[in-house]
N, C-alpha and C positions, 0 to 999 in steps of 0.2 A: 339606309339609303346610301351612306356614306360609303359602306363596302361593297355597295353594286358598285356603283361609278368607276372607283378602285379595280375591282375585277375585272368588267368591262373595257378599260383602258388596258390593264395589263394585256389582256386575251388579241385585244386589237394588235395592239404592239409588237406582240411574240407571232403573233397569225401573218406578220407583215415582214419581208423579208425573204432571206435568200435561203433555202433549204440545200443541206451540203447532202451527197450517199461518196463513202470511200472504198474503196479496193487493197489490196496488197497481197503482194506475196507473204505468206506465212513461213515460208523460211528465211527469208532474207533476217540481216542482224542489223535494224537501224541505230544500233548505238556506234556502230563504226563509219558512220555518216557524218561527216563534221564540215564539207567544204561544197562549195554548187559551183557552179556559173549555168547559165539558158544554153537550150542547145542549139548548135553553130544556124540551122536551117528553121525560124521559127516563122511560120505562116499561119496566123491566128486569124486572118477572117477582118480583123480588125481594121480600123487606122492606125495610121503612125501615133499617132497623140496618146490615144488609148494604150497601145502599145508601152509606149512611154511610162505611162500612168502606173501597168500594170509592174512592168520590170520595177521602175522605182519604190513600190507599194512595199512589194516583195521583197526588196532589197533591204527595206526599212528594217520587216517586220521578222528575215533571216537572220539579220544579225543582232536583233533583238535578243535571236534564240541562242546566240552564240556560234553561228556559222559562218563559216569565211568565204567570202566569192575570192576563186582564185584561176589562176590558167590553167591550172590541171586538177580538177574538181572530182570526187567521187561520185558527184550525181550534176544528171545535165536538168535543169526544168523546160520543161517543154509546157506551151498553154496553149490553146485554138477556144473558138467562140462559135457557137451556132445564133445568131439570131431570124426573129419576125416580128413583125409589128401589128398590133393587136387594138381596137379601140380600149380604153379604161375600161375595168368593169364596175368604176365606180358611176352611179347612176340618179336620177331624180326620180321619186315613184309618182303619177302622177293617177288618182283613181276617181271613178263617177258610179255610184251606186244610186240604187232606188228600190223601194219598196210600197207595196201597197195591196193590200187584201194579203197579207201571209206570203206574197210572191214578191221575191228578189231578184235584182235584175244588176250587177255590177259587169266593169270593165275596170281596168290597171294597165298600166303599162310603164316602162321606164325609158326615161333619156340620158343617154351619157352624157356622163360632166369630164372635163379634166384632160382633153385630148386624148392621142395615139401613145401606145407605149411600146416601148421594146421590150419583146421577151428573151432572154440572153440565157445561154444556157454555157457554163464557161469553166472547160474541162481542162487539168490540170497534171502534167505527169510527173515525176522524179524517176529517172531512170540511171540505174547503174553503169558508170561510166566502163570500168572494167568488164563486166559481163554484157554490158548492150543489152541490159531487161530491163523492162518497166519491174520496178517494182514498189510503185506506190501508185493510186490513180485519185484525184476527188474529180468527182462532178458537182458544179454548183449550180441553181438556177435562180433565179431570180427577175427581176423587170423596173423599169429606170423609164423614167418620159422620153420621150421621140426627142423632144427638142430641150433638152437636159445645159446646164449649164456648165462648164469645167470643173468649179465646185462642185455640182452634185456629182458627176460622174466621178470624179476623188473619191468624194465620199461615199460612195457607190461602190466602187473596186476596193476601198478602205474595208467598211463592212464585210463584203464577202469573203476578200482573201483574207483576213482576219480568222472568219469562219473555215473557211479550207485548214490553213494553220493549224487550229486548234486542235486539229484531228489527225495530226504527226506531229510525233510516230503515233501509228496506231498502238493500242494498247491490245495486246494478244491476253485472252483469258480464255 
């Protein structure tokens, strides 16, 4: 029983969260990539705050990687956001059944728990400064509470762009 519970938490866990799909040019040479800055005209849908959130995340998590933000950058990052707001689809089941002479007779039904959420879908570009090409893209999506607190949304943008990250450079095989 000890290995259900285990597995089940695991499955939970991993099923929750922001699903990354990447793009790229297959001839560009990302090992001559070393330097960014965002590009000059960034309209992401956003707020300012979030905004905030997201450049700094970034910032963190680039030079983590050993990249230099600088004035004359080899790559511009460009980000934009699509959201909608969605009830939870977390719910209460609530059922009434009944039987009598071999005939059954049920109803079910669910009520959401846990408010409205945003669904955020939060597209991500590196583009070649000297050639003016995209050439890296991640799409991320994910979903965060309507009425989220500054911590979570941190943490929120923390997680995903993490995830984005993780998948540049791409690996060519």
């Amino acid at each position: 029983m000890k290995y259900f519970w285990i597995l089940l938490v695991t499955t939970v866990l991993t099923s929750c969260g922001a699903s990354v799909a990447v793009d790229y040019d297959k001839q560009a040479d990302f090992t001559k990539y070393t330097s960014y800055n965002y590009f000059p005209t960034i309209d992401s849908g956003l707020n300012e705050l979030d905004d905030k959130r997201i450049i700094q995340i970034t910032d963190s998590l680039m030079h983590q990687r050993g990249f230099v933000k600088n004035e004359t950058p080899q790559l511009y990052i460009n980000f934009y956001a699509r959201e909608n707001i969605s009830n939870s689809r977390n719910t209460i089941g609530i059922g009434v059944g009944g039987s009598g002479r071999n005939v059954g007779v049920g109803v079910s039904g669910g009520i959401p728990i846990g408010g409205k959420v945003v669904n955020q879908r939060l597209t991500m570009d590196f583009i070649d400064v000297v050639k003016d090409d995209l050439v890296w893209q991640a799409v991320a999506e994910g979903e965060m509470k309507e009425r989220s607190k500054p911590e979570e949304k941190e943490a929120y943008y923390l997680s995903v762009i993490q995830k984005i990250l993780r998948k540049y450079p791409p690996s060519k095989k």
